[in-house]
C-alpha positions in Angstrom: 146.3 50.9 73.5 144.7 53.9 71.6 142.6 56.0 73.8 140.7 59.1 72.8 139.5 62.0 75.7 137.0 64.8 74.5 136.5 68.0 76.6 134.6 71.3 76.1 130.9 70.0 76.6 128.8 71.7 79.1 125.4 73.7 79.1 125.1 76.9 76.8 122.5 79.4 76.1 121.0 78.7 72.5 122.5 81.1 69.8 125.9 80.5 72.3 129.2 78.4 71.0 131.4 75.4 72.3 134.8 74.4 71.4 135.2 70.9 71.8 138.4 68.6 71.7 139.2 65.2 71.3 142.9 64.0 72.1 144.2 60.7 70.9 147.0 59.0 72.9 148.8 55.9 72.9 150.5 53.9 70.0 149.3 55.5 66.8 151.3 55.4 63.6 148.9 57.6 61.8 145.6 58.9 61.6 143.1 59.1 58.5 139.7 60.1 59.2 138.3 62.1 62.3 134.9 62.8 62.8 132.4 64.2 65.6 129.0 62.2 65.7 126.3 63.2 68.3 123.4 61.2 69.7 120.4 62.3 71.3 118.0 60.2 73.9 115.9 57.8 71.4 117.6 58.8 68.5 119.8 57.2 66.2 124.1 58.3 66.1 124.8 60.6 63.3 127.8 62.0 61.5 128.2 66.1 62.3 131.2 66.9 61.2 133.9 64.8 59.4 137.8 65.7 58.1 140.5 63.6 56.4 144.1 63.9 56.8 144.5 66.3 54.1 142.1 68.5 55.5 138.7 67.5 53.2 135.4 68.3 55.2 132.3 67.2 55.4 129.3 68.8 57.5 125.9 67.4 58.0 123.0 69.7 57.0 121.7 70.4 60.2 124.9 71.9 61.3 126.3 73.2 58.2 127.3 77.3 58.0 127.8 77.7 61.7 130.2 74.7 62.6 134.0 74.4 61.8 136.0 70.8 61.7 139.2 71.1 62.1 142.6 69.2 63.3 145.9 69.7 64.6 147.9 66.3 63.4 151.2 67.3 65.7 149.0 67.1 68.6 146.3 64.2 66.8 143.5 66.5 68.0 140.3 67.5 66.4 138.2 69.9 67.2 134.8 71.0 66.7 133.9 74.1 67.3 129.9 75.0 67.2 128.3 78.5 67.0 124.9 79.8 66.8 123.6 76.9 68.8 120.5 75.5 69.3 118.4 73.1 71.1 118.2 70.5 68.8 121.9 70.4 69.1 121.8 68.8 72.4 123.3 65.3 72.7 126.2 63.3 73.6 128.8 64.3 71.3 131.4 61.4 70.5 134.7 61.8 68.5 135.9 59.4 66.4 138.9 58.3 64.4 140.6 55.8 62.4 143.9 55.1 63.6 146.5 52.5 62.2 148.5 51.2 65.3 150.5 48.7 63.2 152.0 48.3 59.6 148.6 47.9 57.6 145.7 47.4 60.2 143.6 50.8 60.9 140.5 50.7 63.3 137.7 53.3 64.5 138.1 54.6 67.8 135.9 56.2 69.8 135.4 58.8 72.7 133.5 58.1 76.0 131.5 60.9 74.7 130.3 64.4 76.2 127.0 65.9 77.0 126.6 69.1 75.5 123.3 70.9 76.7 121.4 74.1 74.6 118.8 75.4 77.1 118.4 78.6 78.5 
């Protein structure tokens, strides 16, 4: 019913950028939070970037002063875009949001994910 499509992930040099997307489609009344998480082999999923509908952000501190949140709502987008980038940055990068798709319920979705690669 929902679905959400990131693009933008590839390999970069370190100290390059990415702009990644994440489009949700389908039957979506609204959307509150969106958020980017990232996980790296053997490691546990965690938050990089978060942003409410009224624009409030929320950066982890790894990533923090070199990574911008942001959203279009007219398109129900989000986008991350990362500068400066290293290679502890590497992961799967997943987008997520909570969408209400009827009167009252709202659920996370999430992305299929995409590999984003710091190595030079």
């Amino acid at each position: 019913q929902v679905q959400l499509v990131e693009s933008g992930g590839g390999l970069v040099q370190p100290g390059g950028s990415l702009r990644l997307s994440c489009a949700a489609s389908g039957s979506i009344f609204s959307i509150s939070g969106m958020g980017w998480y990232r996980q790296a082999p053997g490691k546990q999923r965690e938050l990089v970037a978060a942003i409410t509908s009224g624009g409030s952000t929320n950066y982890a501190d790894s990533v923090k002063g070199r990574t911008t949140i942001s959203r279009d709502n007219a398109k129900n987008t989000v986008y991350l875009q990362m500068n400066s980038l290293k290679p502890e940055d590497t992961a799967v990068y997943y987008c997520n949001a909570r969408i209400q798709t009827t009167g009252w319920v709202r659920n996370d979705y999430w992305g299929q994910g995409t590999q984003v690669t710091v190595s030079s």
